[in-house]
C-alpha positions in Angstrom: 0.0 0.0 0.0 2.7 2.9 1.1 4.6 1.7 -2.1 1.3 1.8 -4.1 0.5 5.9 -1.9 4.4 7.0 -2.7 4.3 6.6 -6.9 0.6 7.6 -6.9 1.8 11.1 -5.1 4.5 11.4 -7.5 2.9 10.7 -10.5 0.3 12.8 -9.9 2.3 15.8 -9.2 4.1 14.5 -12.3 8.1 14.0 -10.7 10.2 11.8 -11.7 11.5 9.6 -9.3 15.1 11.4 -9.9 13.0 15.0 -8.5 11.5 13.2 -5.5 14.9 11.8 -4.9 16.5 15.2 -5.1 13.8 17.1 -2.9 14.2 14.0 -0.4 18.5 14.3 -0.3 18.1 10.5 -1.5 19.5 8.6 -4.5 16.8 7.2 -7.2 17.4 4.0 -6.3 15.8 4.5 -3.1 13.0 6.1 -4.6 12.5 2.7 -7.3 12.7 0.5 -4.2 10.0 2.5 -2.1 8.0 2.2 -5.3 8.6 -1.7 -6.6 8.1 -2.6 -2.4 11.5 -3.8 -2.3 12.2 -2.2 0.7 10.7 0.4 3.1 11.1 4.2 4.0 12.6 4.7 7.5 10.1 6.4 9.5 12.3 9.7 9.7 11.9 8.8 6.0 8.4 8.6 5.9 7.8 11.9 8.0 10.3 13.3 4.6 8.0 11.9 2.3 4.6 13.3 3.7 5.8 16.6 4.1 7.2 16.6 0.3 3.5 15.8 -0.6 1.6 17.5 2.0 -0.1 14.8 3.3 0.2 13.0 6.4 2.1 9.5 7.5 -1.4 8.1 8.1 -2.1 8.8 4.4 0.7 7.9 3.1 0.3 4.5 5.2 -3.2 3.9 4.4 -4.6 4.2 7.4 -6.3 7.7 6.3 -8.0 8.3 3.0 -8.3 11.7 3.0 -6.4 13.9 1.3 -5.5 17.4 2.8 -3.6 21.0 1.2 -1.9 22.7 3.3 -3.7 26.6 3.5 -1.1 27.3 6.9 -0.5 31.4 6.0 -3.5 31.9 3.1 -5.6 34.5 4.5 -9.1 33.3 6.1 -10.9 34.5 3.0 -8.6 32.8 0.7 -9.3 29.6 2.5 -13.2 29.9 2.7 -12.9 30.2 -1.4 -10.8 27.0 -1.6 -13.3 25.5 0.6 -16.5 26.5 -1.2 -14.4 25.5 -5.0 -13.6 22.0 -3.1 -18.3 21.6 -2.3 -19.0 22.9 -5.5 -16.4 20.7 -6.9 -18.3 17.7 -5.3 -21.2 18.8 -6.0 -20.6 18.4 -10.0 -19.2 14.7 -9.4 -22.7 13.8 -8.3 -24.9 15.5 -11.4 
């Protein structure tokens, strides 16, 4: 699953595994392995990898399926208008 969380994140923020590498200080191959569950992130690893996406451990483990932005430092208004795009977003999955 956290292999499964960790490519899913990248590719949909379209890295490469070389950029994810580089923003983690890691080499590619560790990235690959993460991804093809040859081996796991350590959990000062994981904590890395969570804040590189903006998500938290339990998300990344599974354990949490919601996905969250970070708004820390938009202005109150700013976040009420992400909020309301996010409902009305919603709301045109259901029609």
């Amino acid at each position: 699953m956290l292999n499964q969380q960790i490519r899913a994140l990248r590719l949909s923020r379209k890295m490469s595994q070389v950029e994810l590498a580089q923003a983690l200080h890691v080499t590619k191959q560790s990235v690959s392995n993460w991804e093809n569950d040859n081996i796991q992130p350590s959990i000062d690893m994981l904590v890395k990898i969570a804040e590189v996406f903006s998500v938290s451990t339990d998300y990344l483990l599974g354990l949490d399926a919601r996905d969250s932005i970070d708004v820390t430092g938009l202005p109150l208004q700013t976040v009420s208008h992400l909020r309301q795009l996010v409902e009305d977003l919603r709301a045109g999955q259901k029609s």
